[in-house]
C-alpha positions as CSV (number, residue, x, y, z in Angstrom):
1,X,19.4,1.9,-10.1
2,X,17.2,-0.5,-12.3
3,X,18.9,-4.0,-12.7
4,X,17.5,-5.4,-15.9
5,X,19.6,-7.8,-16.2
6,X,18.4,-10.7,-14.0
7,X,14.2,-11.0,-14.5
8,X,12.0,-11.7,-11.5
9,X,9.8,-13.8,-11.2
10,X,6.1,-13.8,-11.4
11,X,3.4,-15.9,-9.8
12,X,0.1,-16.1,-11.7
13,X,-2.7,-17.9,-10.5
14,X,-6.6,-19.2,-12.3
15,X,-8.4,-16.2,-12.7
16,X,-5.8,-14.0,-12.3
17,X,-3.1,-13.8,-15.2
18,X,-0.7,-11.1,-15.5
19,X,-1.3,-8.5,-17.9
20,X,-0.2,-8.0,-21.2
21,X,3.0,-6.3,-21.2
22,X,4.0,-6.4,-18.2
23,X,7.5,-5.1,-17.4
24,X,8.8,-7.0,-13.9
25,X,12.7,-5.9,-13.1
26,X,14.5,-5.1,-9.7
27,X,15.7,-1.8,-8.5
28,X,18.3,-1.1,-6.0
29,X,17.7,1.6,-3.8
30,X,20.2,4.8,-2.9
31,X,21.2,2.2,0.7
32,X,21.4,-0.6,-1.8
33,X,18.0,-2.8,-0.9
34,X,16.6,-4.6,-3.9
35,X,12.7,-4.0,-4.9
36,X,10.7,-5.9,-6.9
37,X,8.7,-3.7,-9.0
38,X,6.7,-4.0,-12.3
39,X,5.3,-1.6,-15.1
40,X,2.2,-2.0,-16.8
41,X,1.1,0.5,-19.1
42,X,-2.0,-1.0,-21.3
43,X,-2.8,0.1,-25.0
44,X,-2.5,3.7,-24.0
45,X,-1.6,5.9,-20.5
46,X,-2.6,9.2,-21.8
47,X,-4.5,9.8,-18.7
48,X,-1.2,9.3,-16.7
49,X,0.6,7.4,-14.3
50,X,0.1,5.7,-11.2
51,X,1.9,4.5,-8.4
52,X,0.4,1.8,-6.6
53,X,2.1,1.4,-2.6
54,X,0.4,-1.9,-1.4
55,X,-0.3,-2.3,2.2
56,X,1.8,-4.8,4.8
57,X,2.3,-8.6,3.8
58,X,1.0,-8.2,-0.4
59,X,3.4,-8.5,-3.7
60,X,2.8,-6.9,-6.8
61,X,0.6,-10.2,-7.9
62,X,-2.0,-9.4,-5.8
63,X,-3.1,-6.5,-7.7
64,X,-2.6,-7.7,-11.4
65,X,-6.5,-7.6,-11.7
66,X,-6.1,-3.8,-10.5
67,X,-3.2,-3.3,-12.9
68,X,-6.1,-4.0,-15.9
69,X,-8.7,-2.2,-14.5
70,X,-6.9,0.8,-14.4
71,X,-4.9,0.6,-17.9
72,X,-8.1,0.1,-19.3
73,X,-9.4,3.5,-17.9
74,X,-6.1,5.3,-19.7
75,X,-3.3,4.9,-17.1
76,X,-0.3,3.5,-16.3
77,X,0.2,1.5,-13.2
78,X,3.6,1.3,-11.4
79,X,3.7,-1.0,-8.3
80,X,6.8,-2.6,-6.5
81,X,6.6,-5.1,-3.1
82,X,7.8,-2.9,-0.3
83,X,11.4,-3.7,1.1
84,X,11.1,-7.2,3.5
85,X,8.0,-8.7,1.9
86,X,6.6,-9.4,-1.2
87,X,9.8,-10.2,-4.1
88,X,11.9,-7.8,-2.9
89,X,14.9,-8.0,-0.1
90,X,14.2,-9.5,3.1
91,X,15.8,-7.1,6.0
92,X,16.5,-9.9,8.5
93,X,17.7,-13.7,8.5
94,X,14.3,-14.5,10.0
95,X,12.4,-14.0,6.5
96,X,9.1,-14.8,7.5
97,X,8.6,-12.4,9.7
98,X,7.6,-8.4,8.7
99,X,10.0,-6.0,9.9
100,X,11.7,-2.6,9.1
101,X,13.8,-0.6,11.4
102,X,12.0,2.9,10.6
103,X,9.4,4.5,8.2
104,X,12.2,6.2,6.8
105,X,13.4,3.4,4.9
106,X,10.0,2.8,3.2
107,X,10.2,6.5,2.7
108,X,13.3,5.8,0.5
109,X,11.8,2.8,-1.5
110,X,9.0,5.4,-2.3
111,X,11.5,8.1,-3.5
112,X,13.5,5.3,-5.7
113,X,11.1,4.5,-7.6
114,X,9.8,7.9,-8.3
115,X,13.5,8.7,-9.5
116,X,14.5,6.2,-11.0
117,X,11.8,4.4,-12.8
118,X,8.3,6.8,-12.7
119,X,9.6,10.1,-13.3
120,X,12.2,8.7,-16.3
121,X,9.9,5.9,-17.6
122,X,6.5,6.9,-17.2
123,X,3.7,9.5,-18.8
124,X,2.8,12.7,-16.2
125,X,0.6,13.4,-14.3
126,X,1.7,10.8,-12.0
127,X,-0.9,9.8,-9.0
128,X,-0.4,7.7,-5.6
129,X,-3.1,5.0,-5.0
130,X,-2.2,3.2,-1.2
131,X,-3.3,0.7,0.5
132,X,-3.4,0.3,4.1
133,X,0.0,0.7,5.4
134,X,0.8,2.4,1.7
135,X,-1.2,5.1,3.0
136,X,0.2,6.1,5.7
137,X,3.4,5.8,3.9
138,X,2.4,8.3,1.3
139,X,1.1,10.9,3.9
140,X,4.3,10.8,5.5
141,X,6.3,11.0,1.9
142,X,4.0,13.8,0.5
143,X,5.9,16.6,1.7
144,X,9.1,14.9,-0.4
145,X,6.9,14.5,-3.6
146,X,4.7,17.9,-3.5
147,X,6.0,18.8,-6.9
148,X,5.6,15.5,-8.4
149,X,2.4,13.8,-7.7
150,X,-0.6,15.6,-8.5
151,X,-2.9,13.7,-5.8
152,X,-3.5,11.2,-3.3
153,X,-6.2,8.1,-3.3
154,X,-6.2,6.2,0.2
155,X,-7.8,2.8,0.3
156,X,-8.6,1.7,3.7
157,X,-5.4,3.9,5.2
158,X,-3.3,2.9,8.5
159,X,-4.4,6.0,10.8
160,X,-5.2,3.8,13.8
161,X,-5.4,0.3,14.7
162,X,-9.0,-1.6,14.7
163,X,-10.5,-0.9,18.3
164,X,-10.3,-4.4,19.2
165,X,-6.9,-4.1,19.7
166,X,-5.2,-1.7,22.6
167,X,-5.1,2.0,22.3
168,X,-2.3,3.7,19.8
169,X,-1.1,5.0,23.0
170,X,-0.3,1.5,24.6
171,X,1.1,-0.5,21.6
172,X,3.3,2.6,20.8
173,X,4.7,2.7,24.6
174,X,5.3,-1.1,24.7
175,X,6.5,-1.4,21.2
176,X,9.1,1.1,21.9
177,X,9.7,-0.2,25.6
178,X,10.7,-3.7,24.0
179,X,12.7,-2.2,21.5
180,X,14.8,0.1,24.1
181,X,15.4,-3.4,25.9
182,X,17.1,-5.6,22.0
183,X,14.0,-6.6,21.3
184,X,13.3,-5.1,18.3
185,X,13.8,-8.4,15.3
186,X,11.5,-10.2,17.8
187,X,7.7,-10.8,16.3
188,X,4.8,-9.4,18.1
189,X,2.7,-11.8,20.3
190,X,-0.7,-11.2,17.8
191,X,-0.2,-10.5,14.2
192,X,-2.1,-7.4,12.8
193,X,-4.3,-8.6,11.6
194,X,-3.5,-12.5,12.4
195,X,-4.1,-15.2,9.9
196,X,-6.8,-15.2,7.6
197,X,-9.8,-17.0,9.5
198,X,-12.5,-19.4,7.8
199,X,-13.7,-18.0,4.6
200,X,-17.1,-17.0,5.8
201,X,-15.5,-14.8,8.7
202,X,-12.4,-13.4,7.3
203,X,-12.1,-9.4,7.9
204,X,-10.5,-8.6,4.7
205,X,-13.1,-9.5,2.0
206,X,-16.9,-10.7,1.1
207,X,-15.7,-12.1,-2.3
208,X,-14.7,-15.3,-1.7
209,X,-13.6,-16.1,-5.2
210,X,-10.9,-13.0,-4.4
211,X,-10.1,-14.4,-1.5
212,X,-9.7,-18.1,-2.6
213,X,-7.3,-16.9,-5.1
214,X,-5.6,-14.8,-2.8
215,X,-5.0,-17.8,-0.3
216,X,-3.9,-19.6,-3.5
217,X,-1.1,-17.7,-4.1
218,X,-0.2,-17.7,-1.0
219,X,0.4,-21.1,-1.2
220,X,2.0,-21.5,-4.4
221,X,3.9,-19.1,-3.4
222,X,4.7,-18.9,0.7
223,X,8.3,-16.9,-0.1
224,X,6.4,-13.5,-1.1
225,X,4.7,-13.3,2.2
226,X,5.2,-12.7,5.9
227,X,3.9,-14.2,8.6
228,X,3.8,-11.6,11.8
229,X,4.9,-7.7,12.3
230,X,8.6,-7.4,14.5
231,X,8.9,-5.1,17.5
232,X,10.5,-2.4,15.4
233,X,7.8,-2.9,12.7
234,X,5.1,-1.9,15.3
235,X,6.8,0.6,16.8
236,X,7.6,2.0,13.5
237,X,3.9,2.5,12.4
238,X,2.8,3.3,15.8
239,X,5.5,6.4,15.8
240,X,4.1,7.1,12.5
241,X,0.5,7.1,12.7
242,X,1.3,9.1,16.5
243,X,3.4,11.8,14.6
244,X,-0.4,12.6,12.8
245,X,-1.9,13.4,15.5
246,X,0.4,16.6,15.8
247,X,-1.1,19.6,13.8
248,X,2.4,20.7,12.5
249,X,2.6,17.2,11.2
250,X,-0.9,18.0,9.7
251,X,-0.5,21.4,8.2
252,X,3.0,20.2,6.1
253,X,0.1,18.0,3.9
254,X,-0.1,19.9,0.8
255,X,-1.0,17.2,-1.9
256,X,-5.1,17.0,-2.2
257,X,-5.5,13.9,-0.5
258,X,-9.0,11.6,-0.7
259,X,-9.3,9.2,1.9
260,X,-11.9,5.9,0.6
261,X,-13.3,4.2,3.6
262,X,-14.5,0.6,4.1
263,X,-17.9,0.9,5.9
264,X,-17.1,-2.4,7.7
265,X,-13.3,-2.5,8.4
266,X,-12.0,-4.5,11.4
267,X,-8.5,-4.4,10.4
268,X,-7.9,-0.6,11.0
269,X,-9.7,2.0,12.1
270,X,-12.3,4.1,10.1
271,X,-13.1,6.9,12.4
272,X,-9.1,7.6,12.9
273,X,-9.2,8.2,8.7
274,X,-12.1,10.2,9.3
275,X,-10.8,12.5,11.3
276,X,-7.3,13.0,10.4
277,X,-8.9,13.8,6.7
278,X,-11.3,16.3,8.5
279,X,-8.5,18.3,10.0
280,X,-6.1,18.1,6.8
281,X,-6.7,21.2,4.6
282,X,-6.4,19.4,1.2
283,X,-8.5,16.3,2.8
284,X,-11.4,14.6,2.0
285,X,-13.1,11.4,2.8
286,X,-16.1,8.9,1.2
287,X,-17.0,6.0,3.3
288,X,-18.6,2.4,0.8
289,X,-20.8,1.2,2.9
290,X,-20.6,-2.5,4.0
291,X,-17.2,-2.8,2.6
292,X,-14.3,-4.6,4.4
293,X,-10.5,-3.5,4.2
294,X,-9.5,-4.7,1.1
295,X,-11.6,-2.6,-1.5
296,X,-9.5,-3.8,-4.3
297,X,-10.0,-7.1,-3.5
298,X,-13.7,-6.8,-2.4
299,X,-17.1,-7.5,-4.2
300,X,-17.8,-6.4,-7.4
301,X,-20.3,-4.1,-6.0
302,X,-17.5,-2.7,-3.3
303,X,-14.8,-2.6,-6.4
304,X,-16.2,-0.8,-9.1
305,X,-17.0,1.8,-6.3
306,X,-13.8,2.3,-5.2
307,X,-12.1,2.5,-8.7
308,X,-14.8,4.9,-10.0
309,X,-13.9,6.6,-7.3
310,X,-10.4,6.3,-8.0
311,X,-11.5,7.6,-11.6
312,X,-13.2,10.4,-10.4
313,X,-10.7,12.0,-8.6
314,X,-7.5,12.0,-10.3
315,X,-9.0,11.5,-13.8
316,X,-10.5,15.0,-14.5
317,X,-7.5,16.8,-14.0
318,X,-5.1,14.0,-15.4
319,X,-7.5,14.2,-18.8
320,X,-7.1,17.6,-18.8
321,X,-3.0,17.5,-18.4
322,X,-2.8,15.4,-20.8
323,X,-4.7,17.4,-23.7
């Protein structure tokens, strides 16, 4: 249920106001967790509505640049901070840390706010644009909204873990081994990915003005972010991304489903994307060269990529729905 009645706040940063218009309110969800969520619809969504899912450890401010971008191409944008991060609900006392117990309970903040606030609020055709962990979300919650959302757009998606770091095989086993043993509110040893490095090296973007702002924010504003993933947060994702690899799993995915790749992405893996898209019947994938994980937050040259991509795919038939 929306609760308009208290107004969140917003944190805006040089270079990167809100925009105009913006609706921010809370929703509580059907096992009463409270979302932060906003609604920015431009001068006119006649090409539809999309749902933004961000990816772990971001808040709705990150992608007010996104939010203009897209409004100015004819859409609506819907986005909300998944529950424990972001403005919305922390899940345990210790509130810097990133944790959820299952992907089914991201699976119910998804639903939410298609109920309650796109489908009732919003223009149709309504799209899913994710983000890292977003993606994997919305893979997992297509089957639930195959007669809602006309198509998926995957930025970046969690498939697999960057090869630096142990096979999913062995994080899954130990992830779930320490949770078996009342570990599971306990943080991993190594964040994924860990703190941002130097500028220069950072995995996540070559725009340093991006980035700058970014880390800004962050510091303005430490209480929408987390610092590392729990036990059950890994083992969560790791059981998700595992679940995949199972062509039952794969044959349920029914919503056309376009998976954009960062040619240079050490944060998660690129050839696990690749293939999962290869074996989906309604997948499809397009690598940007040189790009790191963050496409919306990337170079210019990198950005305008990705969202003409974005344009691309669900704008021809959203134009056409909406004649």
């Amino acid at each position: 249920m929306s609760d308009i009645r208290e107004q969140p706040k917003i944190f805006e940063v040089p270079g990167n106001p809100a925009p105009k218009g913006l609706v921010v309110r809370y929703l509580t969800t059907s096992d009463r967790k409270r979302l932060r969520y906003a609604i920015s619809k431009g001068e006119n969504s006649s090409r539809g509505t999309v749902l933004l899912l961000q990816g772990r450890n971001e808040s709705l401010e990150k992608y007010f640049e996104t939010m203009v971008d897209l409004n100015a191409r004819g859409f609506a944008v819907v986005t909300f901070d998944w529950r424990g991060q972001g403005g919305s609900e922390r899940l345990i006392a210790q509130s810097s840390l990133g944790h959820v117990k299952h992907i089914g309970q991201y699976l119910i903040d998804v639903e939410c706010m298609m109920q309650e606030v796109v489908l009732p609020d919003c223009r149709a055709p309504y799209n899913i644009l994710a983000h890292s962990m977003g993606g994997l979300i919305a893979l997992h919650a297509s089957s639930r909204l195959v007669n809602q959302v006309e198509r998926l757009v995957l930025l970046a998606p969690l498939i697999g873990f960057a090869p630096s770091l142990p096979s999913l095989a062995t994080l899954d086993r130990i992830a779930h081994t320490a949770r078996w043993l009342g570990l599971s509110t306990r943080p991993v040893r190594r964040s994924i990915p860990g703190r941002l490095p130097n500028p220069a090296d950072n995995p996540l973007t070559s725009d340093l003005t991006r980035y700058k702002r970014n880390r800004l924010l962050a510091q303005i504003a430490p209480d929408l972010f987390v610092d590392r993933p729990t036990v059950a947060w890994l083992a969560s994702m790791t059981r998700a991304m595992r679940r995949l690899e199972s062509s039952a799993e794969i044959a349920a995915l029914s919503i056309p489903s376009l998976f954009v790749i960062p040619g240079a992405d050490q944060v998660v893996s690129p050839s696990a994307a690749e293939r999962l898209a290869f074996r989906m019947r309604c997948g499809s994938s397009l690598t940007i060269p040189r790009a790191r994980h963050e496409l919306l937050q990337e170079a210019d040259v990198f950005r305008e990529q990705a969202l003409e991509v974005v344009d691309a795919y669900i704008g021809a038939d959203a134009s056409l729905a909406a004649e």
